[in-house]
C-alpha atoms as a printed R data frame, in Angstrom:
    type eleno elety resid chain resno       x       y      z
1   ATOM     1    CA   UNK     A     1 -52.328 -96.319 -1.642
2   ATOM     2    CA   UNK     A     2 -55.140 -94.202 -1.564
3   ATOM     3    CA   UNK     A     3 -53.934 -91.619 -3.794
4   ATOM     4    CA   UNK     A     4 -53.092 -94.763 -6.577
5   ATOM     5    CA   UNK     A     5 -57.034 -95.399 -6.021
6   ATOM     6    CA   UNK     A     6 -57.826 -91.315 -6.841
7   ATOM     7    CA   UNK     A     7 -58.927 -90.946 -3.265
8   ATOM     8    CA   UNK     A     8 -57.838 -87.948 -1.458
9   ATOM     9    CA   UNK     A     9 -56.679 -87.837  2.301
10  ATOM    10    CA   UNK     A    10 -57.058 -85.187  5.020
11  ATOM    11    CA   UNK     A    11 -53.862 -86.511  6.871
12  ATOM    12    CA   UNK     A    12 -51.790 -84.454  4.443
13  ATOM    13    CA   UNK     A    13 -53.290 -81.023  4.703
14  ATOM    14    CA   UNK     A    14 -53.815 -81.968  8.242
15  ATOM    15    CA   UNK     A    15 -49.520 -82.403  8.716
16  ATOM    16    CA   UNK     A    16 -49.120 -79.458  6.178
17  ATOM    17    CA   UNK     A    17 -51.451 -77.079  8.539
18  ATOM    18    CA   UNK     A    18 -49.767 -78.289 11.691
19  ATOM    19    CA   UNK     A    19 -46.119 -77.840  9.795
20  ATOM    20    CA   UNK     A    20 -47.214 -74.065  9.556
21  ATOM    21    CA   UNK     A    21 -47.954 -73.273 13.031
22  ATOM    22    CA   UNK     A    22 -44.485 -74.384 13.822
23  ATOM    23    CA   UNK     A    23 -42.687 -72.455 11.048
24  ATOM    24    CA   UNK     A    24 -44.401 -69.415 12.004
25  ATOM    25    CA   UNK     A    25 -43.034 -70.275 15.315
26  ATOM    26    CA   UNK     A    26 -39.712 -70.583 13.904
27  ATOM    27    CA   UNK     A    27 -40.084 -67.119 11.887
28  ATOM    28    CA   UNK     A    28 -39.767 -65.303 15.569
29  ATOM    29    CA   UNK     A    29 -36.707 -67.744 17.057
30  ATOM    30    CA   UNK     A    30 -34.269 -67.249 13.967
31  ATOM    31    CA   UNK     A    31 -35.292 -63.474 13.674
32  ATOM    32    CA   UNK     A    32 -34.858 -63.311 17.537
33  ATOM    33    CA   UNK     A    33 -31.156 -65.154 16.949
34  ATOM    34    CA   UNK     A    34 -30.042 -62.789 14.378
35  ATOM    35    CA   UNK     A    35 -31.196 -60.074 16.383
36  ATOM    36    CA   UNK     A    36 -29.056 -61.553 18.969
37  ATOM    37    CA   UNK     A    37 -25.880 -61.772 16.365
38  ATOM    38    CA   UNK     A    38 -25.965 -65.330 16.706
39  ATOM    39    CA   UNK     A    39 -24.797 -67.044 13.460
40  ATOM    40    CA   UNK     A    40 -26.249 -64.094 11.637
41  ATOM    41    CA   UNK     A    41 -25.037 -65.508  8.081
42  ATOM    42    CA   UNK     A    42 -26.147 -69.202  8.502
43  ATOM    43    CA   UNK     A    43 -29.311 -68.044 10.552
44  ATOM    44    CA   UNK     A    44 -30.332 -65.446  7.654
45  ATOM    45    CA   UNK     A    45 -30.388 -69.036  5.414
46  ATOM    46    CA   UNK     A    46 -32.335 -70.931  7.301
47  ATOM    47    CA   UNK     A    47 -34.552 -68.036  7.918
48  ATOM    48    CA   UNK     A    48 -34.961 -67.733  3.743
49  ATOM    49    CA   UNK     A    49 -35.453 -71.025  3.843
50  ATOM    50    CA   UNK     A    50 -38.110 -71.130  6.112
51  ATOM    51    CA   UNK     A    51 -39.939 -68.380  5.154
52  ATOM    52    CA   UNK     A    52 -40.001 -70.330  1.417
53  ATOM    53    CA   UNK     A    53 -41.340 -73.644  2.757
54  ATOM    54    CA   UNK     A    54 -44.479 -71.532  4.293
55  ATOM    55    CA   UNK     A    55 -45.198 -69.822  1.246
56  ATOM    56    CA   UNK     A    56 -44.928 -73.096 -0.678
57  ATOM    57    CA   UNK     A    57 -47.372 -74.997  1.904
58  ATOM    58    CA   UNK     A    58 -49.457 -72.293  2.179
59  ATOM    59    CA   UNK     A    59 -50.103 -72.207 -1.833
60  ATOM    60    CA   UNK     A    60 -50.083 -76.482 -1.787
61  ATOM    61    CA   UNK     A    61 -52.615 -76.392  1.002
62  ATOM    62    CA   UNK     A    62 -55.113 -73.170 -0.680
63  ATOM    63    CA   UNK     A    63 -54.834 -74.531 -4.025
64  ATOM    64    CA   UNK     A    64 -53.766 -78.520 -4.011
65  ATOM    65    CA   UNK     A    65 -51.305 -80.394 -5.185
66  ATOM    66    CA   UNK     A    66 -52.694 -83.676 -7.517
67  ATOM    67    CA   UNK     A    67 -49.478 -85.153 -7.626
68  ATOM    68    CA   UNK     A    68 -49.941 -86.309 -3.755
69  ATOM    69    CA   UNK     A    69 -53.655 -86.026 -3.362
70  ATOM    70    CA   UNK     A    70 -54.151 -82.934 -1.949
71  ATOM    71    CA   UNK     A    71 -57.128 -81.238 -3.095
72  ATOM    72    CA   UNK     A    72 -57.733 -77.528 -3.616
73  ATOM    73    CA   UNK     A    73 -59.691 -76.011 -0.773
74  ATOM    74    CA   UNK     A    74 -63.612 -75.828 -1.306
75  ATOM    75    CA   UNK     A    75 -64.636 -75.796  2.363
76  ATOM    76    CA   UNK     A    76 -65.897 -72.340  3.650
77  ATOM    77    CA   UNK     A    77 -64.980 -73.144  6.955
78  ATOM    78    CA   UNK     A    78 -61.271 -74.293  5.887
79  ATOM    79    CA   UNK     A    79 -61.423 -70.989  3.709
80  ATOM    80    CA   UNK     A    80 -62.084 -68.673  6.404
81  ATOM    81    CA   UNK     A    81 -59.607 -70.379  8.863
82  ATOM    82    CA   UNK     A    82 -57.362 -69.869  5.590
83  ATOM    83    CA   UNK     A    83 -57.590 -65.969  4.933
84  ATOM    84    CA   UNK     A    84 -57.030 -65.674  8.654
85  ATOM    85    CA   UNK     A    85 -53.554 -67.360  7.846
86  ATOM    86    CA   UNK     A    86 -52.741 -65.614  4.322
87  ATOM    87    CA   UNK     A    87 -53.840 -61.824  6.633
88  ATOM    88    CA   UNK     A    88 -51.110 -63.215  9.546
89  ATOM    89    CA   UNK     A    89 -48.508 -63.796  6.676
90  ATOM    90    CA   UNK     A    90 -49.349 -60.904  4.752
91  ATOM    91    CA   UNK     A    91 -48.283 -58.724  7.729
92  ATOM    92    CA   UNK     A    92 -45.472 -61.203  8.774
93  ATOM    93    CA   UNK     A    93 -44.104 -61.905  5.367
94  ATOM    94    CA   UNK     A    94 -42.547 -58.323  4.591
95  ATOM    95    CA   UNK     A    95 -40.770 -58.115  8.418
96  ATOM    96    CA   UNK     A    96 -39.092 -61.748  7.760
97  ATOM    97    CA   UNK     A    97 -38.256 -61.048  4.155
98  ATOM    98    CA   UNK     A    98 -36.073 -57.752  5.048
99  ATOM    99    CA   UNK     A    99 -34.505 -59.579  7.859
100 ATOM   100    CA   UNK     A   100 -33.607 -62.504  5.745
101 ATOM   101    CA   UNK     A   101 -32.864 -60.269  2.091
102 ATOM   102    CA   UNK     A   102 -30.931 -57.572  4.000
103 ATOM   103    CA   UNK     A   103 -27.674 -56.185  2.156
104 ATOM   104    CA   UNK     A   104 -25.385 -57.400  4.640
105 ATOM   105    CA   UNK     A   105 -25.443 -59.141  7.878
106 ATOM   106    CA   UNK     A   106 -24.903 -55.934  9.968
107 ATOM   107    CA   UNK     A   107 -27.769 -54.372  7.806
108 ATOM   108    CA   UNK     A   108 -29.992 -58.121  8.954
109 ATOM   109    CA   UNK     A   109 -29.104 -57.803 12.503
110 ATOM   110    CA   UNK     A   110 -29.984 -54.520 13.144
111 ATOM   111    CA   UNK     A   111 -33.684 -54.740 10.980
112 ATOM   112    CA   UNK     A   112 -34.114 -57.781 13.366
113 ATOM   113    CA   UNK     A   113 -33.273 -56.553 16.266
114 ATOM   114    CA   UNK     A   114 -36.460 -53.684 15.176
115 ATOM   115    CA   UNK     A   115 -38.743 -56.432 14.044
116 ATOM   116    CA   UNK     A   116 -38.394 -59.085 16.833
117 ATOM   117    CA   UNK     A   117 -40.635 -57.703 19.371
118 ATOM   118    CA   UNK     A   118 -43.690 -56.555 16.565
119 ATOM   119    CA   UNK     A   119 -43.648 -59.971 14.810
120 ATOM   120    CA   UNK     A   120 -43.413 -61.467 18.159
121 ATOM   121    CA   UNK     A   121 -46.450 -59.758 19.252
122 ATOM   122    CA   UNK     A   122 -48.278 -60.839 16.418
């Protein structure tokens, strides 16, 4: 309703934001699972897949979305808090994309089971 009446909300970037810190979360289980050799082919999907939704967020919650009311960012604080995220996924990003892109499932298992404990520690 308060989209319809060209307001915008903070309870959307506020569920997007949160919605992050539990994918990021998730980045370090599935890459921990195929590490593991559990499920490796379904778990290298759902990795993809989640790895796709936080890029996506990420770009809906930096620069908006009008067709649900988000607005682009123009806070400095929210900015800063912001670059903090983009410098985490810059350096987590490249780890979960060769885990989830490998050539095969061998090739994905043994690139996780290198990359668990660094994106772990991050």
């Amino acid at each position: 309703a308060s989209h319809r009446a060209g307001a915008s909300t903070k309870g959307l970037l506020v569920d997007i934001a949160t919605r992050q810190k539990t994918l990021i979360l998730r980045f370090s289980k599935e890459v921990l699972l195929i590490s593991l050799g559990y499920a490796v082919s379904s778990t290298r999907s759902v990795l993809g897949e989640v790895a796709d939704l936080f890029e996506a967020s990420q770009e809906a919650i930096i620069f908006g979305v009008d067709s649900v009311g988000l607005p682009k960012l123009d806070k400095m604080c929210t900015m800063r808090q912001m670059r903090d995220v983009t410098f985490y996924s810059m350096q987590v990003m490249p780890m979960v994309r060769e885990v989830a892109n490998a050539e095969s499932n061998s090739q994905s298992r043994a690139t996780a089971s290198s990359t668990a404990a660094p994106l772990a520690a991050l």
